[in-house]
C-alpha positions as CSV (number, residue, x, y, z in Angstrom):
1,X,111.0,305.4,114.2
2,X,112.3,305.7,110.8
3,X,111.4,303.6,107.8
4,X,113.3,303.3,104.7
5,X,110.1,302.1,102.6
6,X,112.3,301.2,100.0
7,X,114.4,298.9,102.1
8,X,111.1,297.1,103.8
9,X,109.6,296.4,100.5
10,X,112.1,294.7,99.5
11,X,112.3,292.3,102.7
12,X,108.7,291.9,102.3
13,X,109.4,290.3,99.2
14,X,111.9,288.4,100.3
15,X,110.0,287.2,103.0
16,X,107.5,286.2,100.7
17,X,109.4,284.3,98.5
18,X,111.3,282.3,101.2
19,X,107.6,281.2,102.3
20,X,107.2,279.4,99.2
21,X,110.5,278.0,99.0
22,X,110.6,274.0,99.0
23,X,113.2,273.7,101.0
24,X,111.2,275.1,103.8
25,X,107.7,274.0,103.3
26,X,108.1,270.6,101.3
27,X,109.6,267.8,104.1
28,X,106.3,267.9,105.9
29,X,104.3,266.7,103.4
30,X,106.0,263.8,101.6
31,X,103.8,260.6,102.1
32,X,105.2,257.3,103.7
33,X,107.6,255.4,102.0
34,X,106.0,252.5,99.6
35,X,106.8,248.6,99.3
36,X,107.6,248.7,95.7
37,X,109.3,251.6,93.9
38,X,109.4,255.2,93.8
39,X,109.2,257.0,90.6
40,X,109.5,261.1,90.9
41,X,108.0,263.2,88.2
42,X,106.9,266.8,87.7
43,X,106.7,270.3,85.9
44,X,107.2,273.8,86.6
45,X,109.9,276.8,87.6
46,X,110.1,275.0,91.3
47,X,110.3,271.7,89.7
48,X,114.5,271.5,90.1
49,X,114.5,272.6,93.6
50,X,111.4,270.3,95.0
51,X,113.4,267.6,93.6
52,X,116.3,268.5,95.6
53,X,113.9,269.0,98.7
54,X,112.6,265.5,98.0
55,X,116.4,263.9,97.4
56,X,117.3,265.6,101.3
57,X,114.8,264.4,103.1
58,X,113.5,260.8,101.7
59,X,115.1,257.6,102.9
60,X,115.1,254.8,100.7
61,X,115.5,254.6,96.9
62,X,114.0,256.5,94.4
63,X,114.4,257.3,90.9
64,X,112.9,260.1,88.2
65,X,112.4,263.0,86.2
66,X,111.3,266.8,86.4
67,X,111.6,269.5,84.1
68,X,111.9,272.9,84.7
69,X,112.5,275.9,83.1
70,X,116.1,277.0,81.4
71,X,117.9,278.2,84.2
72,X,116.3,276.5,87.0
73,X,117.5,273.7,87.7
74,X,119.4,272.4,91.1
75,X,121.8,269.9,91.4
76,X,120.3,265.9,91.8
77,X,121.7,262.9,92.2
78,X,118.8,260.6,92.0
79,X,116.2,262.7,90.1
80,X,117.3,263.9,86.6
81,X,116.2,267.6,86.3
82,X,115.8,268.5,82.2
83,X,115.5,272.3,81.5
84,X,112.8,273.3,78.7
85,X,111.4,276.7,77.4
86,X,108.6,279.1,79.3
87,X,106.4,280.5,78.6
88,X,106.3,279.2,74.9
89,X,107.0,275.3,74.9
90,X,109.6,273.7,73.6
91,X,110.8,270.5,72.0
92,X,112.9,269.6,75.3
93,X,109.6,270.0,77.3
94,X,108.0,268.0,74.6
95,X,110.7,265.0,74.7
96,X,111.0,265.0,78.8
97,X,106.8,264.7,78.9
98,X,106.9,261.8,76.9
99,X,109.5,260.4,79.1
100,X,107.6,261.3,82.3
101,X,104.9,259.5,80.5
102,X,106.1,256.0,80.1
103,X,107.7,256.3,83.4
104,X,104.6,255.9,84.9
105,X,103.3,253.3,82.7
106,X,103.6,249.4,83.9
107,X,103.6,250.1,87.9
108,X,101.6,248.4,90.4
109,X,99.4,249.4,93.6
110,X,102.9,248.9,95.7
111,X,104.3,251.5,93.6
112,X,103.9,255.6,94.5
113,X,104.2,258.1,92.2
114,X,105.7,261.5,93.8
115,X,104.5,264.4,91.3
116,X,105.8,267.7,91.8
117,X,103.8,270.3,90.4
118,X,103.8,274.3,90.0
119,X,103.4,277.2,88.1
120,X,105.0,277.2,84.7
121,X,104.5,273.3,84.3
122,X,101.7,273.8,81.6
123,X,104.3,275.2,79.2
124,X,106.9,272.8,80.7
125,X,105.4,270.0,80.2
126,X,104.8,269.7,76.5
127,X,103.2,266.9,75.3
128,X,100.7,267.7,72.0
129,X,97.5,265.1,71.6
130,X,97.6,262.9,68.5
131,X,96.5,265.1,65.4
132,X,98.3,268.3,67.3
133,X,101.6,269.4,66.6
134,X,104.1,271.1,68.8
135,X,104.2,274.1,66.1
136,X,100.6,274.5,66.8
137,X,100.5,274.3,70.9
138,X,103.8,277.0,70.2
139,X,101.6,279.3,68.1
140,X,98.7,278.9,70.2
141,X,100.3,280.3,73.2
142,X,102.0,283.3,72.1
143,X,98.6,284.4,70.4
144,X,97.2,283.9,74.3
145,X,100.2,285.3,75.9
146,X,99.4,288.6,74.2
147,X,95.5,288.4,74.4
148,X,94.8,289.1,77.9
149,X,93.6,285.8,78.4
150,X,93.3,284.7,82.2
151,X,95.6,282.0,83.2
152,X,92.2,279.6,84.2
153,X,91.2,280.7,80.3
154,X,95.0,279.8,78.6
155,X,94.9,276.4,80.7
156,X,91.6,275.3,79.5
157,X,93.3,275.3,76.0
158,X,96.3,273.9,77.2
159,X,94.8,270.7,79.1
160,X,92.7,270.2,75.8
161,X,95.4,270.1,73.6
162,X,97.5,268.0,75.6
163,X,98.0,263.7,75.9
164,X,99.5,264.4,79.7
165,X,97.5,267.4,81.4
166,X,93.6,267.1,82.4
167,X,94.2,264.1,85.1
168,X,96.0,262.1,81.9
169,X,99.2,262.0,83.4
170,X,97.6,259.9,86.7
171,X,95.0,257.7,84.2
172,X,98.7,256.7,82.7
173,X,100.2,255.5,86.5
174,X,97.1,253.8,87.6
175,X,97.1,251.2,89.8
176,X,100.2,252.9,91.3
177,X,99.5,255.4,94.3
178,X,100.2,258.9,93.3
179,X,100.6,262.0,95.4
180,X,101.2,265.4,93.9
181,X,103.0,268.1,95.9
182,X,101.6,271.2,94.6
183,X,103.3,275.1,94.9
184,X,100.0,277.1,93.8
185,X,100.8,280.1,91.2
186,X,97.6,280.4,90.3
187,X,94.2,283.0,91.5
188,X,92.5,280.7,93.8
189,X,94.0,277.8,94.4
190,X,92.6,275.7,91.9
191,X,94.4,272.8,91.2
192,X,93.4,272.0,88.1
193,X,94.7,275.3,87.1
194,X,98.4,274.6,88.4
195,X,100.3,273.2,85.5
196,X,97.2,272.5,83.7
197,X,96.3,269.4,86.1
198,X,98.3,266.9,84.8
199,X,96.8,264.7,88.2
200,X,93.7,266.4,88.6
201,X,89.5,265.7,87.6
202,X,89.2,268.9,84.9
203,X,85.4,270.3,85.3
204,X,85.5,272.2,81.5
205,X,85.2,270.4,78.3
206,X,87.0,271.0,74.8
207,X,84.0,273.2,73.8
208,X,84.9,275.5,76.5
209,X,88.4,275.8,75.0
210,X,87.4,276.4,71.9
211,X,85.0,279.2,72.9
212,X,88.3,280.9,74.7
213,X,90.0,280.8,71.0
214,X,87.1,282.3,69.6
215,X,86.7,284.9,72.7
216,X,90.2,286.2,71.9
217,X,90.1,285.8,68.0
218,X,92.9,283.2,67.9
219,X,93.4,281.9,64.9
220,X,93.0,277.5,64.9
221,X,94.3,275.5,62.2
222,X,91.6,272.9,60.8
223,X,93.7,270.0,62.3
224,X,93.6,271.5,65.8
225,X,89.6,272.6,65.6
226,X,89.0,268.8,64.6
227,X,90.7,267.7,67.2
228,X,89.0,269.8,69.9
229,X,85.8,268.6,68.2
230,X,86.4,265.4,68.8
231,X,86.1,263.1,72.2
232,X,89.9,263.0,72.1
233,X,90.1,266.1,73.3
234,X,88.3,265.3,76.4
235,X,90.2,265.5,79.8
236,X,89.5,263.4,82.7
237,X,86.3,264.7,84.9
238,X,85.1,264.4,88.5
239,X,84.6,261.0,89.5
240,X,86.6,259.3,87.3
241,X,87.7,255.8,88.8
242,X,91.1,256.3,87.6
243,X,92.3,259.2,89.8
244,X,90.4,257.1,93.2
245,X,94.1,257.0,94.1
246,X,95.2,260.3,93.9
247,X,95.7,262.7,96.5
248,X,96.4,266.2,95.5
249,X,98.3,268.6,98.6
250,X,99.4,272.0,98.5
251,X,102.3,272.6,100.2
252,X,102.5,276.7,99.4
253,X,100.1,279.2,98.1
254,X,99.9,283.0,97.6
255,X,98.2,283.5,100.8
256,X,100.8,281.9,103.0
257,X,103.8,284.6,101.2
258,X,100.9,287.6,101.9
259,X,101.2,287.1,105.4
260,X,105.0,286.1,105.7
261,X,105.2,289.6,104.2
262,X,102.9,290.6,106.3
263,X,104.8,289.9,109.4
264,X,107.6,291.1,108.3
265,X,105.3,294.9,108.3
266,X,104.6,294.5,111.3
267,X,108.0,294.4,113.1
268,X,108.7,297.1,111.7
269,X,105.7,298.8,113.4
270,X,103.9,299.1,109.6
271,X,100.1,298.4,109.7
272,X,99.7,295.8,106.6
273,X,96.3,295.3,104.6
274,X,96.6,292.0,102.8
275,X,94.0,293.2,99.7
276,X,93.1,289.8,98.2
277,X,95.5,286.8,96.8
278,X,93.9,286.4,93.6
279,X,93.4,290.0,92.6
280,X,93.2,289.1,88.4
281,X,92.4,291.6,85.5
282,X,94.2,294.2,83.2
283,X,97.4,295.5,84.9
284,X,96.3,298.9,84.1
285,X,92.7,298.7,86.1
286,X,94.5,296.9,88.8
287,X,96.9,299.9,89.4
288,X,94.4,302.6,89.1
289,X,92.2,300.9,92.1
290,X,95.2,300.5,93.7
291,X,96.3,303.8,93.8
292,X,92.5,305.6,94.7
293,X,92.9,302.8,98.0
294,X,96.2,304.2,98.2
295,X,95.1,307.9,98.0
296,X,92.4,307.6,100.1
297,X,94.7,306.2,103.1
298,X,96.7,308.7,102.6
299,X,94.0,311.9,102.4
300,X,91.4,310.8,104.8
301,X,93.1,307.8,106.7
302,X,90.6,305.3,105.3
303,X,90.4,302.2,105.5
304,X,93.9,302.7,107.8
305,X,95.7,305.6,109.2
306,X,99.4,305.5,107.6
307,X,101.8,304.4,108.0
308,X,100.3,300.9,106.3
309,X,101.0,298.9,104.1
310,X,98.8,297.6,101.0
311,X,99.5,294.1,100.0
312,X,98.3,291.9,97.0
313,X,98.9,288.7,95.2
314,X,97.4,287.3,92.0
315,X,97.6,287.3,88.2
316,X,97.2,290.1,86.1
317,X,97.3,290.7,82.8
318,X,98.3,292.6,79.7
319,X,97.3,293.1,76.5
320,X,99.9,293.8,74.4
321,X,100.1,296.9,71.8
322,X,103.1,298.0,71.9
323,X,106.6,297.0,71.3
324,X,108.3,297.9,74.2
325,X,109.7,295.2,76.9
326,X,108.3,294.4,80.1
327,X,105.9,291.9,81.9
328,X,102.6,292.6,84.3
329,X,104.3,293.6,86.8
330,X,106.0,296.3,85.4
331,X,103.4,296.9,83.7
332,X,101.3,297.5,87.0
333,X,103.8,299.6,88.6
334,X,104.2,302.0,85.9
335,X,100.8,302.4,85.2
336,X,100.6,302.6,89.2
337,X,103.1,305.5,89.2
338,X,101.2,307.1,86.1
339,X,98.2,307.3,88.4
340,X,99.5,308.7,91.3
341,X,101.4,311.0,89.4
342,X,104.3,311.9,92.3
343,X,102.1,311.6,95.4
344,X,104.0,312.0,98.4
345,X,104.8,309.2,101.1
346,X,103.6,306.5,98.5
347,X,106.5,304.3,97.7
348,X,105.7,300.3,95.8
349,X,107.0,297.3,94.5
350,X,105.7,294.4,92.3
351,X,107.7,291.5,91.4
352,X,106.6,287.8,90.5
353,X,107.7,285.6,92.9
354,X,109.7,283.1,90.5
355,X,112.2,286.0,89.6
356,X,111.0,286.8,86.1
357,X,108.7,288.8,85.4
358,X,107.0,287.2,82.4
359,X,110.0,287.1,79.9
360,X,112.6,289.5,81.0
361,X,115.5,289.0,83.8
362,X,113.8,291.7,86.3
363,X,111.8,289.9,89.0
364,X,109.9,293.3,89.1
365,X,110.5,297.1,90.0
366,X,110.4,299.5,92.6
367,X,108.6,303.2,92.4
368,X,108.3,306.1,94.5
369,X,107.5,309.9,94.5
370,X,110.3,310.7,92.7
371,X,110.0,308.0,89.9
372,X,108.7,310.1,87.8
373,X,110.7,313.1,87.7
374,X,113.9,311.0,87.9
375,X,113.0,309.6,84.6
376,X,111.7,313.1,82.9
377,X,114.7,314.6,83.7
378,X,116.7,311.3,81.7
379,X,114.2,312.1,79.0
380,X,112.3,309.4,79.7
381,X,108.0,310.5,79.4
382,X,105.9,307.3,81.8
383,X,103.3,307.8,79.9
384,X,104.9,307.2,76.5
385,X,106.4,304.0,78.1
386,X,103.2,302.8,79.4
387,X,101.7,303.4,75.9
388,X,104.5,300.9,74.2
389,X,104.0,298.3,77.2
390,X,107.9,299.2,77.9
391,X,107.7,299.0,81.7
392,X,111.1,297.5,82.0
393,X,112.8,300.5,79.7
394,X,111.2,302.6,82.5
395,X,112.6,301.2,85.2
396,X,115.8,300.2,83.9
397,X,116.0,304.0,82.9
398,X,115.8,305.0,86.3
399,X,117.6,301.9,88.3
400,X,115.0,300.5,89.9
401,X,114.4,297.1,88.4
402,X,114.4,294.6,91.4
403,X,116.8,291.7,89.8
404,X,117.2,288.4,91.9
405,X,117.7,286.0,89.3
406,X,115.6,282.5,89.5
407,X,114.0,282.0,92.8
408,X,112.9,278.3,92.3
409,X,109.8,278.8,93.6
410,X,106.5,280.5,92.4
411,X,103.5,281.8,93.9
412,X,102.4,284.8,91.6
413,X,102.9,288.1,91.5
414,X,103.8,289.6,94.7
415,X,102.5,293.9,95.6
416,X,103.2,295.9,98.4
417,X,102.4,299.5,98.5
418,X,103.6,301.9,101.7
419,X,101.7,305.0,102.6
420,X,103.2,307.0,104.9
421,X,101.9,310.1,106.9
């Protein structure tokens, strides 16, 4: 049989983001209509499209607001969708959390609050705590947005800085019932990570956040170091009485698009080797064990005899140097092509499931033996690229950006590596 790796990587992706998509996996989860009323709230790049999921499938009135990011939205007719700024907030996230906020104030125990949650909410939903200003939160994040920082570390900051995240945004709607619907973007599964928790008991404390700003050398104006020295800055913890009524479900997670890809491998008679689903760390490293496991598979038939498939989900990261343009996962895939340096019969993709990978309008890239050469002979060196963080000049250089515009969904970064005989 002949495979076009190529071709198969890219309906592995495919099949991984349709996984995640709410359309498919949200209807079974919605809870059971309420006596009183209905209010619909939420954050995040799927934020528009769970809405619309909700809307199709929910008998009975109901009323609301999510925010998402520019570009995501989906047409509602009940549930207003706003568009803000991600990954640096902005004041149009800022305005629609404060309205999210004093929808859920006033209800009763007859009432349900619907929240729908996923990745990209923390920036989404921007609402700073008394003392903090949105100039701060704004400066804060692009200093952690080119640390290295983990997401779980940037979050920690986040829910401490915020008057809706850490559990507050449930505190603010009790007695009502609330249920989040959660689409998990984060390594693990942790739903205090998603969004920064706005529904969820928060384990850390504001000295933890500041130790991450001191960890990464981020500068922290005095107003903002008061504040996280002060018991204001404390989120909601385990066992508070205040989120008794809250039941937190995830509807789709990284593992569930590993193996949709994964299936999709083996009909076409490709042995696949989900990796891990929260595989976190520099870009770089993460490409250069890739590629020995890659190497090895392909020299000595360990730990499988090609053909296979390597696949991989989580969050990497980079920290930035350079000037060039390009998020982890281009960042991964050329450093991942540095490494193998032409290999034969190794061909991969990386690509964040939402459709953008970090700020650019690439979902991800594509590489394979001839990647390399291609782009020496258009002048183009990899390693000078890599140096200057310009993974997307790399692959734009050589056509093989992977461009599918806004997925409305998000479940991390997506990798998939073919080794053939």
């Amino acid at each position: 049989m002949t495979i076009d790796p190529r071709q198969l990587l890219l309906d592995m992706f495919e099949a991984a983001v349709g996984a995640a998509l709410p359309e498919k996996c949200l209807a079974p989860h919605l809870p059971p209509r309420p006596p009183g009323r209905v209010i619909v709230v939420g954050a995040g790049k799927a934020g528009g499209a769970m809405a619309k999921a909700v809307e199709d499938h929910w008998a009975g009135p109901l009323e609301g607001l999510v925010v998402t990011r520019y570009g995501h939205g989906a047409p509602c007719q009940r549930i207003e969708v706003v568009e803000a700024s991600h990954p640096v907030p902005d004041a149009a996230g800022q305005e629609a959390a404060k309205r999210i906020l004093a929808m859920v104030k006033g209800l009763t125990p007859a009432d349900l609050v619907l929240c729908l949650i996923s990745g990209g909410g923390s920036a989404l939903l921007a609402l700073p705590a008394e003392g903090v200003t949105l100039a701060d939160k704004q400066a804060i994040n692009k200093a952690l947005l080119k640390s290295g920082a983990a997401i779980s570390e940037m979050n920690c900051v986040r829910r401490h800085l915020s008057a809706i995240k850490g559990g507050r945004l449930a505190a603010a709607a009790t007695p009502a019932r609330v249920v989040t619907l959660m689409i998990s973007d984060v390594p693990g599964d942790d739903p205090c990570v998603i969004a920064s928790g706005p529904t969820v008991a928060d384990p850390t404390a504001s000295a933890d956040a500041l130790a991450i700003l001191r960890k990464y050398a981020i500068a922290v104006p005095d107003n903002v170091r008061a504040h996280l020295g002060s018991p204001a800055a404390e989120t909601l913890k385990p066992g508070d009485p205040r989120l008794a009524g809250v039941a937190n479900v995830m509807i789709a997670t990284p593992q569930m698009s590993l193996e949709a890809a994964a299936g999709v491998a083996r009909k076409a008679g490709i042995a696949p080797l989900i990796l891990a689903n929260a595989i976190e760390g520099e870009a770089r490293d993460v490409a250069l064990m890739h590629a020995a496991i890659a190497r090895q598979i392909h020299g000595f038939g360990q730990p499988s005899a090609p053909p296979c498939v390597l696949i991989s989900g989580g969050e990497t990261t980079v920290t930035v140097r350079g000037t060039g343009r390009g998020g982890r996962n281009a960042e991964f895939l050329l450093a991942l092509g540095v490494a193998l340096d032409g290999h034969p019969g190794i061909y991969a993709l990386a690509a964040d499931t939402d459709g953008i990978d970090g700020t650019e309008d690439n979902a991800g890239a594509l590489i394979g033996p001839d990647s390399l050469v291609r782009a020496a002979a258009a002048g183009v060196s990899a390693k000078a690229m890599l140096a200057n963080n310009d993974g997307y000049g790399f692959f734009s250089a050589i056509g093989d950006l992977v461009v599918t515009g806004p997925t409305l969904t998000n479940v991390n970064d997506f990798r998939a590596i073919v080794v053939l005989g």
